[in-house]
Steps between C-alpha positions, in 0.01 A plus 500: 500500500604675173805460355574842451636694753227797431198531404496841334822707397441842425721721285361873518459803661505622899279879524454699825189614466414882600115472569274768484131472606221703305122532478586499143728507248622814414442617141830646306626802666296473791565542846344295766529454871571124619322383816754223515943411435622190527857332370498141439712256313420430112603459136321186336799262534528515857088522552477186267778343698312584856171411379650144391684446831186624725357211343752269576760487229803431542631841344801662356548811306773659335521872509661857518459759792688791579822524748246719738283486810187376327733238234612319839180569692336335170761156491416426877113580436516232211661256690302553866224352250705171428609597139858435411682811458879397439436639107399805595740799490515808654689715186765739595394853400164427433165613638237241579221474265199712635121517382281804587146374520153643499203317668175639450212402749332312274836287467617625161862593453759694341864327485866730410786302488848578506696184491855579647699184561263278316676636209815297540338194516624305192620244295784429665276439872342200276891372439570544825109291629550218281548279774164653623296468209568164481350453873198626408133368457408877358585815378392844489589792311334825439584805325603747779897421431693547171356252241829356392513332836151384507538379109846246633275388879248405258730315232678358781259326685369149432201465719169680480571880462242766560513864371304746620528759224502800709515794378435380191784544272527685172398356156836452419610271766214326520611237217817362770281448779192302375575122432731541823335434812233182503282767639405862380295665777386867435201729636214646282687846454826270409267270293397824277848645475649192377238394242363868378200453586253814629424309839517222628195557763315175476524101510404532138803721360722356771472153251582728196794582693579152605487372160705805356774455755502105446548602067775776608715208640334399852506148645237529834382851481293612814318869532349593856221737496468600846180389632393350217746226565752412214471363194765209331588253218784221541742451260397277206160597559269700334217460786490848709383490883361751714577449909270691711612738779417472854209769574653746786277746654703772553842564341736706733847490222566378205898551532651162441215305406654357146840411686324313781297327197821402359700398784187336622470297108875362528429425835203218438627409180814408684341317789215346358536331163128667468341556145605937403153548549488402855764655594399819292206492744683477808715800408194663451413457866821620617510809303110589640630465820793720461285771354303541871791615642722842467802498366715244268718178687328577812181441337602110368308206690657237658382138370345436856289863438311335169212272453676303235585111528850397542759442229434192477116538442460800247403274220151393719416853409163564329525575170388813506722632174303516141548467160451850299 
């Protein structure tokens, strides 16, 4: 049993997603007729959270939703799934955080946010968590709520800190946040924002990326690149690894699929005391699964739903990672 009284603690955002479904997406100024509307329950701190606890985390997350029918509606979602909820507030005069979101049929989508409540989450919430933070086997923070906040979690916490830098932040903020968390986890378009490059398309510039992050201040810098798996370098190395995807025949949504991967990455790093590539790996399977399925939480596996060893047994993985 660990000696931490969680597993994974996140700090971050909580989204009600507004879901449209499209045979495409539409091009700018373009009207198109749905075949499909869904709502669901989003934002990447609370899918991260889910994904971790679907898993079997022992989860926490500290958050802001609005005083409204879908703020409380939210609270008793995120607990019904076992996460501690007792940090997150519903704010007085605030609206809950919404997300309107395209899915094409060929599972692409277009994401709006507007963040609401998650804009009053803050320094003084990490004041007010220390006792939390310190109960804590891992942390995650992404960039969905005001950076201050995320910038004090992140200097705050002593264990192994993940940020999933998302959206990725402007040049001029980027110098606070990289030697932060232990590890930087962005996606290809992130990956390309961050570092100027053209593109990052490819296994090839995703370790031109890796290596640029890792000189801009990065400890552990990870970039997934969809089904092409995800790409990493530890800190204190210079050796760059690429971690093949799981092949899925048909992919119904894409909506979520980087949060699941995170949650999913605390979650066996956490539990298993498995090398980063093996549990890079196993996130990889979760995250294929998800993407089979409409929709964003509803669409995260259960442990018992995977072909994946236990916990305990990640590490007998093949080694199916390379050296580029």
């Amino acid at each position: 049993m660990s000696a931490f009284k969680f597993d994974v603690l996140v700090f971050g955002s909580c989204i009600v997603d507004f879901i449209s479904y499209v045979p495409r997406l539409p091009k700018a100024g373009e009207t198109l007729h749905g075949t499909r509307f869904a709502t669901g329950y989003g934002g990447k701190g609370a899918n991260q959270c889910v994904a971790a606890a679907r898993l079997g985390s022992r989860a926490a997350i500290v958050g802001k939703l609005g005083d409204d029918v879908w703020g409380a509606a939210y609270r008793d979602a995120l607990a019904a799934e076992g996460i501690v909820v007792e940090n997150v507030e519903l704010v007085p005069g605030e609206s809950t955080g919404i997300a309107q979101i395209n899915v094409a049929d060929n599972g692409d989508n277009q994401i709006v946010i507007v963040t609401g409540a998650n804009r009053s989450l803050g320094t003084a919430d990490v004041a007010h968590c220390q006792a939390l933070f310190r109960q804590a086997r891992i942390l995650i923070c992404q960039l969905e709520t005001p950076l201050e906040g995320t910038i004090a979690a992140l200097g705050a916490f002593e264990g192994i800190s993940i940020l999933n830098a998302a959206p990725a932040p402007d040049h001029k903020i980027l110098v606070s946040l990289l030697a932060l968390p232990t590890i930087f986890c962005v996606n290809e378009i992130e990956a390309a924002q961050l570092t100027g490059m053209a593109e990052v398309s490819d296994i090839a510039q995703a370790k031109v990326a890796v290596l640029r992050l890792r000189d801009m201040g990065c400890r552990t810098v990870i970039i997934t690149l969809g089904e092409k798996g995800a790409v990493f370098a530890e800190n204190g190395s210079t050796q760059v690894y690429h971690v093949p995807s799981t092949k899925v025949n048909k992919v119904v949504d894409t909506t979520g699929a980087g949060d699941v991967f995170i949650g999913a990455l605390a979650h066996f790093i956490a539990q298993s005391g498995a090398a980063l590539a093996c549990c890079i790996f196993a996130a990889n399977r979760v995250a294929a699964r998800s993407v089979q399925k409409p929709g964003t939480q509803t669409s995260f596996p259960r442990l018992s739903e995977l072909d994946l060893p236990g916990d305990d047994d990640l590490a007998t993985l093949p080694t199916q990672w390379e050296l580029v």
